[in-house]
C-alpha positions as CSV (number, residue, x, y, z in Angstrom):
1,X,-16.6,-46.0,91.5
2,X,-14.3,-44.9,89.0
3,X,-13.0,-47.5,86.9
4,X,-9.4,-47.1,84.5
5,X,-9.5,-49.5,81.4
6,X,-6.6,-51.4,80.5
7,X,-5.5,-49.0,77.6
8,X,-5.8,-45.9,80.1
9,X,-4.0,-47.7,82.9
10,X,-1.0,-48.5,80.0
11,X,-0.8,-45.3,79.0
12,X,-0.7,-43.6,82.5
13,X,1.9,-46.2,83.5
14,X,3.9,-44.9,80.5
15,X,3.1,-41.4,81.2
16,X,4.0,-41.8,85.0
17,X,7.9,-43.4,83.8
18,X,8.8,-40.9,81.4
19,X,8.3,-37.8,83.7
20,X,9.9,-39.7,86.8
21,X,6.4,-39.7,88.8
22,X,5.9,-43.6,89.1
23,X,4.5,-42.7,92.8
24,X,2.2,-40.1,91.8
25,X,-1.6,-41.0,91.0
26,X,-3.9,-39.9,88.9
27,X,-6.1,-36.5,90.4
28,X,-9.9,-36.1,88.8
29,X,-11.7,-33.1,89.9
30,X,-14.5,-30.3,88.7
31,X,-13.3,-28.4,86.0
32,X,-16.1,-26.3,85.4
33,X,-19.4,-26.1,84.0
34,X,-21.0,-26.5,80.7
35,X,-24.6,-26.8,79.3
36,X,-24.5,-30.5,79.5
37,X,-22.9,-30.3,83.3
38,X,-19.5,-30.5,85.3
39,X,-16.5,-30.5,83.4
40,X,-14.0,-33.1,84.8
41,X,-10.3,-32.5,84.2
42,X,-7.2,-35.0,84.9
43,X,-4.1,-34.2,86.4
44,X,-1.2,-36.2,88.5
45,X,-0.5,-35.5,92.3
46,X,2.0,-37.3,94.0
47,X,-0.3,-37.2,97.5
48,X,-3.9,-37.1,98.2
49,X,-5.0,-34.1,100.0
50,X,-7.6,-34.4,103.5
51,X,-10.6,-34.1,102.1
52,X,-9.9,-36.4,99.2
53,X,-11.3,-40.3,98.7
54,X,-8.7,-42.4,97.4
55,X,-9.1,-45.2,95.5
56,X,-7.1,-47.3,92.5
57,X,-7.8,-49.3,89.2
58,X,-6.1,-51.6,87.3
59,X,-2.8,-50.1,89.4
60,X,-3.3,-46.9,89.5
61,X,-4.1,-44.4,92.4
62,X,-6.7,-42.0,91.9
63,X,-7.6,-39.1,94.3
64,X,-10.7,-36.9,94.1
65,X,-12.4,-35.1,96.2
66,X,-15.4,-36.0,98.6
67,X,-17.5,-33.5,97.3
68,X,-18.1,-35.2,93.7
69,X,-18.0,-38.7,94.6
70,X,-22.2,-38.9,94.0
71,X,-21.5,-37.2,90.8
72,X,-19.0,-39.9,89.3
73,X,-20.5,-43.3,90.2
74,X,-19.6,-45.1,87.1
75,X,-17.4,-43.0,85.9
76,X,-14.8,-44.5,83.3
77,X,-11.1,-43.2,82.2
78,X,-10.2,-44.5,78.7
79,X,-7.1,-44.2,76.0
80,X,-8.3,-43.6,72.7
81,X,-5.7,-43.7,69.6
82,X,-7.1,-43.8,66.0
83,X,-7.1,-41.7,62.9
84,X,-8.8,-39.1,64.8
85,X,-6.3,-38.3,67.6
86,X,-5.4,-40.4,70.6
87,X,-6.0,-39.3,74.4
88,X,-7.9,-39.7,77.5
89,X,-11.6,-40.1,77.2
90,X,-14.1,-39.4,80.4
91,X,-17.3,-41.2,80.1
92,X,-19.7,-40.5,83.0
93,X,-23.3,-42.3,82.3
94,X,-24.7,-40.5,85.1
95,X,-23.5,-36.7,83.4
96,X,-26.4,-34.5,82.5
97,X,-27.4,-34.4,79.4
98,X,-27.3,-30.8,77.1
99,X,-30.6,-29.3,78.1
100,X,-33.4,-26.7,76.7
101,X,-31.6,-23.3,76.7
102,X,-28.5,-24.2,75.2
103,X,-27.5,-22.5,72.1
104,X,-24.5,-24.9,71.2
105,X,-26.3,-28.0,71.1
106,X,-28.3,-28.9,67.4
C-alpha cells in the first residue's frame, strides 16, 4: 500500500536517532485540499491511534488512517538530495490531476 524507498527509510532511520524517537513511526494523513487533490502531510507518532491501519516498509512503521486508505494505493515516500534541495517526496499515481477551473495551473 504505501511503499518507503531505501533512501527515505535511511533518512527516517537517521531522523528517528537524532530526536531520541527510534520507536516512533512515521504518521501520513490529509493535509488539505488543492486543485490537483488531497494534500498529504508527514509527521512521527510514537502510537497508532484506533481508527488507524498500520503498516511498515523497509523498517519503518507507518500509521494512517482508515479513511484514506483507497486514496493512497500505490503511494510512495522518497528522499530526494540534489542541487535543488533535499527532502521527502510523496508520489501518489492514483492523485487527481489539476483540473479545468484552476487558475494556478499553465
Amino acid at each position: 500500500m504505501i511503499e518507503i524507498t531505501e533512501a527515505a527509510a535511511a533518512e527516517l532511520k537517521q531522523l528517528l536517532e537524532k530526536e531520541k524517537k527510534t520507536d516512533h513511526g512515521l504518521r501520513v494523513f490529509a493535509a488539505g485540499f488543492g486543485c490537483s487533490g488531497i494534500q498529504y502531510g508527514l509527521t512521527l507518532e510514537k502510537s497508532p491511534k484506533n481508527e488507524d491501519v498500520v503498516s511498515e516498509s523497509n523498517g519503518i512503521k507507518i500509521f494512517f488512517n482508515k479513511d484514506i486508505r483507497d486514496d493512497i494505493d500505490e503511494f510512495k515516500i522518497d528522499y530526494i538530495d540534489n542541487e535543488y534541495g533535499n527532502g521527502f517526496v510523496i508520489d501518489n499515481p492514483n492523485a487527481a490531476k489539476c483540473g479545468s477551473g484552476c487558475s494556478s495551473c499553465g
